[in-house]
Backbone as CSV, one residue per row, in Angstrom:
resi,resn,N_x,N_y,N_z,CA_x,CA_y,CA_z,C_x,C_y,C_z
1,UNK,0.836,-1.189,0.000,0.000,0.000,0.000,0.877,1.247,0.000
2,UNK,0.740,2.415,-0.285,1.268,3.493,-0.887,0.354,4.937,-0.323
3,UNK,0.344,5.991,0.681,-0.461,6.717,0.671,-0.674,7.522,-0.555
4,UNK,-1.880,7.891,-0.818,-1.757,9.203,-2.072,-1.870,10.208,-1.368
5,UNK,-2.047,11.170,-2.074,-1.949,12.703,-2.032,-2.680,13.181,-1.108
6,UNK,-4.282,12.898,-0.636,-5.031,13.504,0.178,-4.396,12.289,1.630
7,UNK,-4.008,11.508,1.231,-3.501,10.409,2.860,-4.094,9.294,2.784
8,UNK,-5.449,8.783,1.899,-5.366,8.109,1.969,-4.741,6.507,1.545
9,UNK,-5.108,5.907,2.174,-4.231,4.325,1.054,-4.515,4.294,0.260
10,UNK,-4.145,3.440,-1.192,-4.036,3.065,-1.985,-3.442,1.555,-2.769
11,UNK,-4.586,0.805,-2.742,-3.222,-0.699,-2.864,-2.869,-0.118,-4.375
12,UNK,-1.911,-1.278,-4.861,-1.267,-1.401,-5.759,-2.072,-0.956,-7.613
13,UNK,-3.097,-1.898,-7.503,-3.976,-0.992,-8.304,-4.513,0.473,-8.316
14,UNK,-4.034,1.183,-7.581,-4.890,2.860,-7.678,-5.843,2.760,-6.865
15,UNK,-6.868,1.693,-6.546,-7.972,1.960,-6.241,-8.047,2.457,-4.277
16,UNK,-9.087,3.562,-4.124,-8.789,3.881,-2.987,-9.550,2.962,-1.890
17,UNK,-9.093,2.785,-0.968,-9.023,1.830,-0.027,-10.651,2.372,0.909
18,UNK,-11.374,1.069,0.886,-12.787,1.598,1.493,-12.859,1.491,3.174
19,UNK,-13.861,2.269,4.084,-13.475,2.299,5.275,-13.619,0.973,5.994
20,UNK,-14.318,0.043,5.608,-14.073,-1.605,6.120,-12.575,-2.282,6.006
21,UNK,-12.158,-1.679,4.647,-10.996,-2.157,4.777,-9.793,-1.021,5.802
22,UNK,-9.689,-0.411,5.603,-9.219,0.756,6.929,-9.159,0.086,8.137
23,UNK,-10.268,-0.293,8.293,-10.304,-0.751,9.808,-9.908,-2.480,9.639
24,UNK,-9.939,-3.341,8.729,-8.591,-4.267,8.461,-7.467,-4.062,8.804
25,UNK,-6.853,-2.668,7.837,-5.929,-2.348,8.244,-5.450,-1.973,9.646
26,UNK,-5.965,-1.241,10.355,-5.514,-1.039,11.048,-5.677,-1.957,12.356
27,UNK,-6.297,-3.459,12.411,-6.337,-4.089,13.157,-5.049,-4.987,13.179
28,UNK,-5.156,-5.227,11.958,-3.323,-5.422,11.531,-2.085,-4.940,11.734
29,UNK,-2.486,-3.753,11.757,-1.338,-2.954,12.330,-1.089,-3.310,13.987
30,UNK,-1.975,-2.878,14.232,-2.320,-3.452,16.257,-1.886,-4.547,16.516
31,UNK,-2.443,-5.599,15.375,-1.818,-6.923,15.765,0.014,-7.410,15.497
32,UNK,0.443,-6.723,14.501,1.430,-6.709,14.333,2.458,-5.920,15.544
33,UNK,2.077,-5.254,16.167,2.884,-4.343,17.123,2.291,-4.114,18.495
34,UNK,1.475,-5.663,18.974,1.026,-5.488,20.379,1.217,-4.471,21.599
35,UNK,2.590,-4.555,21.624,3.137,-3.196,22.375,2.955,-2.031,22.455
36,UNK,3.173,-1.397,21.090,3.077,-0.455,20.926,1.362,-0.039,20.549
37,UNK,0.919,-1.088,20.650,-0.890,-0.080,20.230,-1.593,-1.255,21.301
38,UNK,-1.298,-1.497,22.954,-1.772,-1.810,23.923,-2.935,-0.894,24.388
39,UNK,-2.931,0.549,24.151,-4.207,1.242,24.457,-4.946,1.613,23.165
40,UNK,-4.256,1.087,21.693,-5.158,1.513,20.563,-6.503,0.666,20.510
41,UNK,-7.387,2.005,20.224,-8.845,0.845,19.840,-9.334,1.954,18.592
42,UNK,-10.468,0.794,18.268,-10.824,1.496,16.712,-12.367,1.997,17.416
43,UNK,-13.041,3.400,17.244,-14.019,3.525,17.582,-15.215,3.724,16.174
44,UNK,-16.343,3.484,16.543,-17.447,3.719,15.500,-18.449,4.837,15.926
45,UNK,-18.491,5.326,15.104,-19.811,6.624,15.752,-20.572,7.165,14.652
46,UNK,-22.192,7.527,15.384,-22.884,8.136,14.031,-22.765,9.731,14.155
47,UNK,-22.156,10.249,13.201,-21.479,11.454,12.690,-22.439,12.754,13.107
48,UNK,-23.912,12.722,13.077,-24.786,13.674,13.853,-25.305,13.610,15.004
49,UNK,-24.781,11.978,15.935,-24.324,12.119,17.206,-23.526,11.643,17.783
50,UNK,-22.114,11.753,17.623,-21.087,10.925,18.140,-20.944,10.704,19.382
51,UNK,-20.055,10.229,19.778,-19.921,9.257,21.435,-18.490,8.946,21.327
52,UNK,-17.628,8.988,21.589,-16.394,8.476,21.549,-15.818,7.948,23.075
53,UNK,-16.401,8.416,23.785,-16.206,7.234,24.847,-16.473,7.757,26.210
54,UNK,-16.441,7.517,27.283,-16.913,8.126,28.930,-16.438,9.610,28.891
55,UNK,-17.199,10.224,29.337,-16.765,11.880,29.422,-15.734,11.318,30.581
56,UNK,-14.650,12.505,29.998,-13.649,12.992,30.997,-12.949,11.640,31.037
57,UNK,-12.978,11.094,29.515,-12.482,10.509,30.028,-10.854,10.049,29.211
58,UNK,-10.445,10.873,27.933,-8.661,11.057,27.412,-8.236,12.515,27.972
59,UNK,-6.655,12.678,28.162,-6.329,14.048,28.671,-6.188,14.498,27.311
60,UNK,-6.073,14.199,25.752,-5.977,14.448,24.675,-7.371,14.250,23.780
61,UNK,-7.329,14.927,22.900,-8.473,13.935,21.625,-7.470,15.016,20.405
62,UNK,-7.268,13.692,19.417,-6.269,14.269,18.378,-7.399,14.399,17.497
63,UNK,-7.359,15.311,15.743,-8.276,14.679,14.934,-7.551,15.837,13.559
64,UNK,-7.317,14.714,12.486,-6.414,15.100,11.408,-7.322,15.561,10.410
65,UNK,-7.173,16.794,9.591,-7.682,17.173,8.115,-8.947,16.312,7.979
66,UNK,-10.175,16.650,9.266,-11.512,16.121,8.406,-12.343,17.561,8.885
67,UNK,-11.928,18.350,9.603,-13.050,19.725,9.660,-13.793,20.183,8.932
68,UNK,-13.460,20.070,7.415,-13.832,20.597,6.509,-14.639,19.620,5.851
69,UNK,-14.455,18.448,6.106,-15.957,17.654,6.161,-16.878,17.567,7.167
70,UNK,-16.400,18.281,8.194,-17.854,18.250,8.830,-18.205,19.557,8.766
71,UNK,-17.601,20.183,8.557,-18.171,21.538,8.329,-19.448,21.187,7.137
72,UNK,-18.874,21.149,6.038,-19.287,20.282,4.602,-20.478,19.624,5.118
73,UNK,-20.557,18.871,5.665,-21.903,18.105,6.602,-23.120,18.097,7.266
74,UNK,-22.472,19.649,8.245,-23.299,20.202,8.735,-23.008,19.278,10.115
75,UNK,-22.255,18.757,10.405,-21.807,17.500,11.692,-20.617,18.528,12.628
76,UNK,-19.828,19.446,12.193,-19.230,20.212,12.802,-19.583,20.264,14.389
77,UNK,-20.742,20.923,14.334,-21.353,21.560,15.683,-21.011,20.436,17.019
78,UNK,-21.875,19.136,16.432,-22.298,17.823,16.974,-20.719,17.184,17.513
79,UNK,-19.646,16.791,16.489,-18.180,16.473,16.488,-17.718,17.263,17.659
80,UNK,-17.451,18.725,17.907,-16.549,19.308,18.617,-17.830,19.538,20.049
81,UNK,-18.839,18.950,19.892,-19.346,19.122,21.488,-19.019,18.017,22.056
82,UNK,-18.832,16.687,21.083,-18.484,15.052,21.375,-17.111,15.904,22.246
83,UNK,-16.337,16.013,21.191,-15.109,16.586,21.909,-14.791,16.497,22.836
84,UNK,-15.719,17.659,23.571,-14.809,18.438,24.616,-15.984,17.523,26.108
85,UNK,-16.932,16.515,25.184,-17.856,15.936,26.146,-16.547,14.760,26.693
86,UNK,-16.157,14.009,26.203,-15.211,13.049,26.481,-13.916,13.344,26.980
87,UNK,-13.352,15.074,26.999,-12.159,15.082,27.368,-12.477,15.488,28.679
88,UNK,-10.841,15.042,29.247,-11.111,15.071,31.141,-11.167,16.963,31.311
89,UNK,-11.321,17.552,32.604,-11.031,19.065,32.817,-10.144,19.579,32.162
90,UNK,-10.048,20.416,31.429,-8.896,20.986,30.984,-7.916,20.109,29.805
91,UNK,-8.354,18.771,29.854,-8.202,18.469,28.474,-7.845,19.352,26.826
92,UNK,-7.171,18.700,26.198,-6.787,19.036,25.480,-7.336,18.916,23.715
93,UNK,-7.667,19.558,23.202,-8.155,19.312,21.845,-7.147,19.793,20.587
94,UNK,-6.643,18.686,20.081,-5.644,19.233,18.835,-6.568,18.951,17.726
95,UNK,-6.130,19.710,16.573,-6.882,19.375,15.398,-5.776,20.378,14.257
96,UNK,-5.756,19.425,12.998,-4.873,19.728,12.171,-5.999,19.922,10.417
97,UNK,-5.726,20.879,10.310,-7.203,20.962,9.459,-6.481,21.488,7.870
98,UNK,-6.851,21.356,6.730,-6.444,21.594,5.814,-7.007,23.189,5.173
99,UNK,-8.298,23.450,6.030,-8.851,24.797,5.957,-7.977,25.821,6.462
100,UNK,-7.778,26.970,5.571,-6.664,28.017,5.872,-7.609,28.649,7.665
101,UNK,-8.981,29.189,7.009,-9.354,29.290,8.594,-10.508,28.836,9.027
102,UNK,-10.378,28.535,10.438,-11.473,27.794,10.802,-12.705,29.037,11.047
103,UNK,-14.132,28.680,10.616,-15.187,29.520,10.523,-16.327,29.479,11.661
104,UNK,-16.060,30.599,12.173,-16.974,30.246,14.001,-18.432,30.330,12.808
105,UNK,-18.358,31.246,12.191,-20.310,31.400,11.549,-20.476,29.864,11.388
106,UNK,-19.970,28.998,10.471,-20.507,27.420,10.643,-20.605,26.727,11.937
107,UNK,-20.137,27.743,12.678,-20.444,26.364,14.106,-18.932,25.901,14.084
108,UNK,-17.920,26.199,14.195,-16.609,26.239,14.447,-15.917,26.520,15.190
109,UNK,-15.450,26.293,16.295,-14.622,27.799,16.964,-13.328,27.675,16.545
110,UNK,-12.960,28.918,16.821,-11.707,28.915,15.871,-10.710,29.182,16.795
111,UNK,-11.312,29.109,18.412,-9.936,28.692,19.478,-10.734,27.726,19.958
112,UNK,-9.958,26.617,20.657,-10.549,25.731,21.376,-9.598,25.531,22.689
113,UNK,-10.919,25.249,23.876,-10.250,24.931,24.654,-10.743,24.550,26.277
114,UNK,-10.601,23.740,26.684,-11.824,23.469,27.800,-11.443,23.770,29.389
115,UNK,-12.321,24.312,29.390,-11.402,24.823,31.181,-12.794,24.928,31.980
């Protein structure tokens, strides 16, 4: 497999890699490197009400170049209340977004931070 351009995989044929298989992958990965992904888990959630796991309950929540699909969605709002519902006090929210700026009018904030 080979990432392309936007990140995602790609096997050998071009064709882009569907999210069942993703989560193949990455069980594979886990299984291949017990050690190192001892606290990895794969979560599932429905996108206009997510859940990602006990409030308060990572000191982190990471989340790479998808803002602009939920913005796109209209799931924005719903995503970053999951957020800051699951992180402990003062928790931390990173997010790496491909949007030059983030747009509070969509339901965005464009600082984050939970205290």
């Amino acid at each position: 497999m080979q990432p392309s351009h936007s990140g995602h995989q790609k096997p050998s044929t071009g064709k882009e890699v569907r999210q069942g298989d993703r989560i193949l992958i990455l069980h594979g990965k886990f299984a291949a490197a017990p050690t190192q992904y001892v606290n990895a888990s794969i979560v599932t959630f429905d996108a206009r009400h997510p859940v990602w796991g006990p409030p308060g309950s990572p000191n982190v929540v990471l989340t790479f170049r998808n803002v602009h699909n939920s913005v796109a969605a209209h799931t924005a709002p719903a995503k970053f209340k999951a957020f800051f519902s699951v992180l402990k006090p003062a928790g931390t929210l990173g997010l790496k977004s491909k949007v030059p700026a983030i747009a509070p009018e969509k339901g965005v904030p464009a600082i984050v931070s939970k205290k």
